[in-house]
MMTF fields as JSON, N, C-alpha, C and O atoms, coordinates in Angstrom:
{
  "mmtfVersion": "1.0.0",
  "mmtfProducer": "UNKNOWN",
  "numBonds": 303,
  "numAtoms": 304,
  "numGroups": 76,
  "numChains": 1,
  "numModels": 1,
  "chainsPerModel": [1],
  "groupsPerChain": [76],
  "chainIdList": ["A"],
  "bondAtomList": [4, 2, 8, 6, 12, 10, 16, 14, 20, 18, 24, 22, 28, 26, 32, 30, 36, 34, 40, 38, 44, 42, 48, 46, 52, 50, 56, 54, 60, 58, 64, 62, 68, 66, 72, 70, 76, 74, 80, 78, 84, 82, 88, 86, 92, 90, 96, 94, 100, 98, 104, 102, 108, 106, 112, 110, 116, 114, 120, 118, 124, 122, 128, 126, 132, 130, 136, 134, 140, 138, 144, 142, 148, 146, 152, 150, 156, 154, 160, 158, 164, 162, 168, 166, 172, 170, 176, 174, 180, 178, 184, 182, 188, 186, 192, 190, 196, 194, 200, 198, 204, 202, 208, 206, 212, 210, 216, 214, 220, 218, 224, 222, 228, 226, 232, 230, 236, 234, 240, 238, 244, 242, 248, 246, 252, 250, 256, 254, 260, 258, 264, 262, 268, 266, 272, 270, 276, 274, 280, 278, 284, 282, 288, 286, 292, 290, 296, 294, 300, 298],
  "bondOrderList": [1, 1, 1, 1, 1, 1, 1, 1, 1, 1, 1, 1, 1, 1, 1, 1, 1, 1, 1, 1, 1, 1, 1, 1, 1, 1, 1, 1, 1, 1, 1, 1, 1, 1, 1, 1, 1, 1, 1, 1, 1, 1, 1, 1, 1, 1, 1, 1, 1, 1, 1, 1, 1, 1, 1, 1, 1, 1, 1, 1, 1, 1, 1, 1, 1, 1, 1, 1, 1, 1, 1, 1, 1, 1, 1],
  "groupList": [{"groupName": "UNK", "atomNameList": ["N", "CA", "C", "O"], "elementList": ["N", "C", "C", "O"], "formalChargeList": [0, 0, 0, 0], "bondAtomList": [1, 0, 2, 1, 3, 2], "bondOrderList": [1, 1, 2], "singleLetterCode": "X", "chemCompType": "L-PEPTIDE LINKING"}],
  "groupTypeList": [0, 0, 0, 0, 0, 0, 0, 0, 0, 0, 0, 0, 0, 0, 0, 0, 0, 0, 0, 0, 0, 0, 0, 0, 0, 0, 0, 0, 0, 0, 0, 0, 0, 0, 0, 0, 0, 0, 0, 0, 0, 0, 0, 0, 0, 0, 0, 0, 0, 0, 0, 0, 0, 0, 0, 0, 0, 0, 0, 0, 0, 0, 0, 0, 0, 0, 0, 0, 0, 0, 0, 0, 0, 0, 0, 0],
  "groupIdList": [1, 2, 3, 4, 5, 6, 7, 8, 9, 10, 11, 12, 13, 14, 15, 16, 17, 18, 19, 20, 21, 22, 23, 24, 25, 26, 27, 28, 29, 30, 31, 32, 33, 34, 35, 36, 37, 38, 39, 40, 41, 42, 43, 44, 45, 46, 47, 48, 49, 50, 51, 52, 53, 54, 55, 56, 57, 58, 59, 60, 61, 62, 63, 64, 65, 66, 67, 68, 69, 70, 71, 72, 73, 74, 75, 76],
  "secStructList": [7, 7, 7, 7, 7, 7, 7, 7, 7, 7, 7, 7, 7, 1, 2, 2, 2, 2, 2, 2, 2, 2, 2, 2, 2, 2, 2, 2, 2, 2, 6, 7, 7, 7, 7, 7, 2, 2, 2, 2, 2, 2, 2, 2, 2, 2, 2, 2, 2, 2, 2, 2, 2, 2, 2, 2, 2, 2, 2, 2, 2, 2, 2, 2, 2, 2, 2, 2, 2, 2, 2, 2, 2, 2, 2, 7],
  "xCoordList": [-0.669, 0.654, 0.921, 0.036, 1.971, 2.59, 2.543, 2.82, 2.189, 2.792, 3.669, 3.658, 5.089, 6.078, 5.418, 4.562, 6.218, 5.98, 6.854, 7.854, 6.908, 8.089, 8.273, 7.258, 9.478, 9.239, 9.273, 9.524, 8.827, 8.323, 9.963, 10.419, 10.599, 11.728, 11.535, 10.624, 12.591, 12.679, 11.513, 10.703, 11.684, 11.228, 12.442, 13.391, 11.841, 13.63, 13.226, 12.316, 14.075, 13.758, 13.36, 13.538, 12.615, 12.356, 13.148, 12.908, 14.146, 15.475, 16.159, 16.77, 16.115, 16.432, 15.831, 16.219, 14.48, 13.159, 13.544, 14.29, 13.288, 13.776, 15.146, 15.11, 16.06, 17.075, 17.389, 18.311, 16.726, 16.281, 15.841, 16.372, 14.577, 13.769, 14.459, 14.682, 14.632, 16.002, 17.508, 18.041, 17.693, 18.823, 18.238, 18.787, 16.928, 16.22, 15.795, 16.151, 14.973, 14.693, 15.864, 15.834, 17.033, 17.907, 18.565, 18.694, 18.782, 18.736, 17.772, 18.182, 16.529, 15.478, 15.684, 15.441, 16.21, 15.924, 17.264, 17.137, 18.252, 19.315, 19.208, 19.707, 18.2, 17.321, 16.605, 16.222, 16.388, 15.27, 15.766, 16.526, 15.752, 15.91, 15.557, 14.551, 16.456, 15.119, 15.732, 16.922, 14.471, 14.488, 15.209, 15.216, 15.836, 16.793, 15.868, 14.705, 16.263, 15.458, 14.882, 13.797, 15.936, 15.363, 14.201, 13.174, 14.489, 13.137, 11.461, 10.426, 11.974, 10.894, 10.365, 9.358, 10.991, 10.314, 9.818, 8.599, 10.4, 9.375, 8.304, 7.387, 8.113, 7.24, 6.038, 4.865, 6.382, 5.504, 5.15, 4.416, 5.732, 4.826, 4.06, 2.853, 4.464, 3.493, 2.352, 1.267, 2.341, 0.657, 0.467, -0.678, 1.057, -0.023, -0.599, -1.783, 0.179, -0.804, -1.908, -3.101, -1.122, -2.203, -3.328, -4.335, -3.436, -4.445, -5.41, -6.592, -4.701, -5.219, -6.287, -7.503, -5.17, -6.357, -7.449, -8.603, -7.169, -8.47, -9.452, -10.599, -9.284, -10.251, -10.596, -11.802, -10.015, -10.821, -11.449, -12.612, -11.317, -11.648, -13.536, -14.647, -13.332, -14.568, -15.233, -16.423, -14.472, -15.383, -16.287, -17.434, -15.409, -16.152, -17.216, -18.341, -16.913, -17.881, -19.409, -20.514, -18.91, -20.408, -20.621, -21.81, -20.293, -20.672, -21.473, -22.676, -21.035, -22.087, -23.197, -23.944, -23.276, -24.101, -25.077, -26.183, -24.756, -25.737, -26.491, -27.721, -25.537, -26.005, -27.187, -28.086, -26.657, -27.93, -29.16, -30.288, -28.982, -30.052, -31.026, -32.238, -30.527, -30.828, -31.888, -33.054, -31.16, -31.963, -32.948, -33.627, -33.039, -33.833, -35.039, -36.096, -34.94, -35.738, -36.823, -38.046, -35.864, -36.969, -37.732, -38.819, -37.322, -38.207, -39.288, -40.404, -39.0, -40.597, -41.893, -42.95],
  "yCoordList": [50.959, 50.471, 49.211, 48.453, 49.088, 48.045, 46.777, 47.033, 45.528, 44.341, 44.344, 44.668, 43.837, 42.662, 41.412, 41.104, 40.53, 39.005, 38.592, 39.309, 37.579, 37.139, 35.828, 35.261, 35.154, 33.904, 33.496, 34.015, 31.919, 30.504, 29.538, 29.137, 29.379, 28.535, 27.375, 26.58, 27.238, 25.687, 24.673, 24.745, 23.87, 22.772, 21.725, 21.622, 20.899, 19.87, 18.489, 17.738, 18.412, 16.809, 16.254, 16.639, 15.001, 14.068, 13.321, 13.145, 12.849, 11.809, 12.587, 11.871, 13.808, 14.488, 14.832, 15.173, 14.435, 14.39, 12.791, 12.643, 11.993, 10.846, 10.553, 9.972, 10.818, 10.778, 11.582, 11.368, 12.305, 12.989, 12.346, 12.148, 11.997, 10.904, 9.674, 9.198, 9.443, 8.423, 8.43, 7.614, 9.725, 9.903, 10.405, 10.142, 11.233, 11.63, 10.001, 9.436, 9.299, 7.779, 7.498, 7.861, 6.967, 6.512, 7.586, 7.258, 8.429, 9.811, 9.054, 8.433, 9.159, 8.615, 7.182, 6.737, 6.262, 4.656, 4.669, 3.822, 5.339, 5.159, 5.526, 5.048, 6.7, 7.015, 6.137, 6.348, 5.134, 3.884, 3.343, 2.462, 3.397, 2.349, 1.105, 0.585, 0.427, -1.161, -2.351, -2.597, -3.053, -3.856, -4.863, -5.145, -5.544, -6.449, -7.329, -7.015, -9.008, -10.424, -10.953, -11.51, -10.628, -11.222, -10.919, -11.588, -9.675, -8.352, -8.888, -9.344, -8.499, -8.94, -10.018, -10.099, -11.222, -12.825, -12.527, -12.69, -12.095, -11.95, -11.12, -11.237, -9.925, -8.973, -9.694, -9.37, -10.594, -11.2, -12.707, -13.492, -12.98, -14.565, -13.692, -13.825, -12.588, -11.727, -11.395, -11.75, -10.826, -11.062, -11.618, -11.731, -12.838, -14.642, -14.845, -15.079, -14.745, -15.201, -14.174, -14.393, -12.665, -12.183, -12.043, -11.628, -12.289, -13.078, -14.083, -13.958, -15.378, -16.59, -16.227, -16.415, -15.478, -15.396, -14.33, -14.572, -13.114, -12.617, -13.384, -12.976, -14.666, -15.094, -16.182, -16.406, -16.966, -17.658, -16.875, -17.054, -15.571, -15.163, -14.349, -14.389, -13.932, -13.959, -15.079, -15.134, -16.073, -17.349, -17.746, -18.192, -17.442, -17.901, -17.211, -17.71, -15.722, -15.09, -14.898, -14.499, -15.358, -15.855, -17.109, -17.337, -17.812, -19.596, -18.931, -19.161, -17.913, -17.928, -16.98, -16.668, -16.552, -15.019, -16.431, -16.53, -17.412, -17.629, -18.743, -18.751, -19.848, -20.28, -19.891, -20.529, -18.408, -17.999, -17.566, -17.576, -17.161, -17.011, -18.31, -18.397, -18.795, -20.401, -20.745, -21.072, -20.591, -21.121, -19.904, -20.141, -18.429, -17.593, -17.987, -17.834, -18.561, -19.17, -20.126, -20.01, -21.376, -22.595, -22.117, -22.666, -21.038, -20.676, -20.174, -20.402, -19.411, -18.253, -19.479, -19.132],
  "zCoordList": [-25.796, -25.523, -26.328, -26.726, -26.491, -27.686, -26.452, -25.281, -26.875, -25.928, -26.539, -27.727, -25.64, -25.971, -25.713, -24.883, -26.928, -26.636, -25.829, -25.837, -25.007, -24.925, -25.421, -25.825, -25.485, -26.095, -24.929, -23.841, -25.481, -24.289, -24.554, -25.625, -23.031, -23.269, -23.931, -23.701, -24.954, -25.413, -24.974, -24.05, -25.795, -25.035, -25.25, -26.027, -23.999, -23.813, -24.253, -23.904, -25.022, -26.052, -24.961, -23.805, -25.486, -25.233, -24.4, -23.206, -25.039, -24.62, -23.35, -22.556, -23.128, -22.322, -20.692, -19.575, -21.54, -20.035, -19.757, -18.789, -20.213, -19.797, -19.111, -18.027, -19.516, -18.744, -17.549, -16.762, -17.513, -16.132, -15.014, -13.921, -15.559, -14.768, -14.26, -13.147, -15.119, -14.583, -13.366, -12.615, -13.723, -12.789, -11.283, -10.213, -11.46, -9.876, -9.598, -8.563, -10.673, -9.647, -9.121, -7.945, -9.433, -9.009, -7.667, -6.487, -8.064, -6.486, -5.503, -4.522, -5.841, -4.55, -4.283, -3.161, -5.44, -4.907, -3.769, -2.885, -3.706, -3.407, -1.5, -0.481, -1.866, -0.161, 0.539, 1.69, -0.092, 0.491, 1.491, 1.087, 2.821, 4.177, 3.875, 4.358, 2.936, 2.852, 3.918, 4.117, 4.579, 5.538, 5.307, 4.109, 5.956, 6.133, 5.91, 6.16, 5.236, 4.699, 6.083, 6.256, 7.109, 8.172, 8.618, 8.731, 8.902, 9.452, 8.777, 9.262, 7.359, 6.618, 6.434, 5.731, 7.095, 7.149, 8.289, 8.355, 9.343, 11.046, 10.832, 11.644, 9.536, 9.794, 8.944, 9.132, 8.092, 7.396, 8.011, 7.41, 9.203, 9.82, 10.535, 10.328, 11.541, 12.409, 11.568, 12.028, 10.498, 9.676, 9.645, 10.081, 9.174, 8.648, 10.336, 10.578, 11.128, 12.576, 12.48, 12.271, 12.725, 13.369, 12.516, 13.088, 11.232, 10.453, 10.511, 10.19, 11.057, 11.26, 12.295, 12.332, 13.356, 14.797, 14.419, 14.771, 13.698, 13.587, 12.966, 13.149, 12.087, 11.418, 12.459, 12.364, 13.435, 14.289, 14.766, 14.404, 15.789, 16.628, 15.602, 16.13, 14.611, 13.466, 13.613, 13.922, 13.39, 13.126, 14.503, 14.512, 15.676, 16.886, 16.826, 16.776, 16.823, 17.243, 16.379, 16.747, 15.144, 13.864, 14.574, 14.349, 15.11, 15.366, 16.26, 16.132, 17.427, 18.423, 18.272, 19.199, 17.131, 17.05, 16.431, 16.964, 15.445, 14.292, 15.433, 15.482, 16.509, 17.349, 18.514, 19.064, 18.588, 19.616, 18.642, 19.135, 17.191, 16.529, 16.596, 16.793, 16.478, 15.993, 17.119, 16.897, 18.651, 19.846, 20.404, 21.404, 19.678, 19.799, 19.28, 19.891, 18.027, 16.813, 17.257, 17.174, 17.886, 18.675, 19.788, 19.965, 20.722, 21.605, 21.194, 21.66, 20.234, 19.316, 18.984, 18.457]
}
């Protein structure tokens, strides 16, 4: 049996894939829910604390781990 070829579509310039890309980003940026300045200053002090305190609450708990090492140590 004979194959047919078929041909392979075009290919699409360059300048053409790009401007594509361009017009779907802008389609999707346009979908973005973005947070209000306010929102986002309260959502970003709520990390810096709840930051701070996880690192005291670390720090205590190394002060007392390295402290009881310490007085495990003098008894031996």
């Amino acid at each position: 049996m004979a194959e047919t070829k078929t041909k392979k579509p075009a290919k699409t310039p360059f300048k053409e894939k790009i401007a594509k890309f361009f017009r779907e980003y802008r389609s999707e940026i346009k979908k973005i829910s973005w947070a209000k300045p306010s929102q986002t200053f309260n959502n970003t002090w709520a990390v810096v604390v709840a930051s701070v305190a996880i690192a005291v609450v670390i720090g205590l708990v190394d002060l007392g781990v390295s402290q009881g090492l310490l007085l495990l140590g003098r008894l031996i």
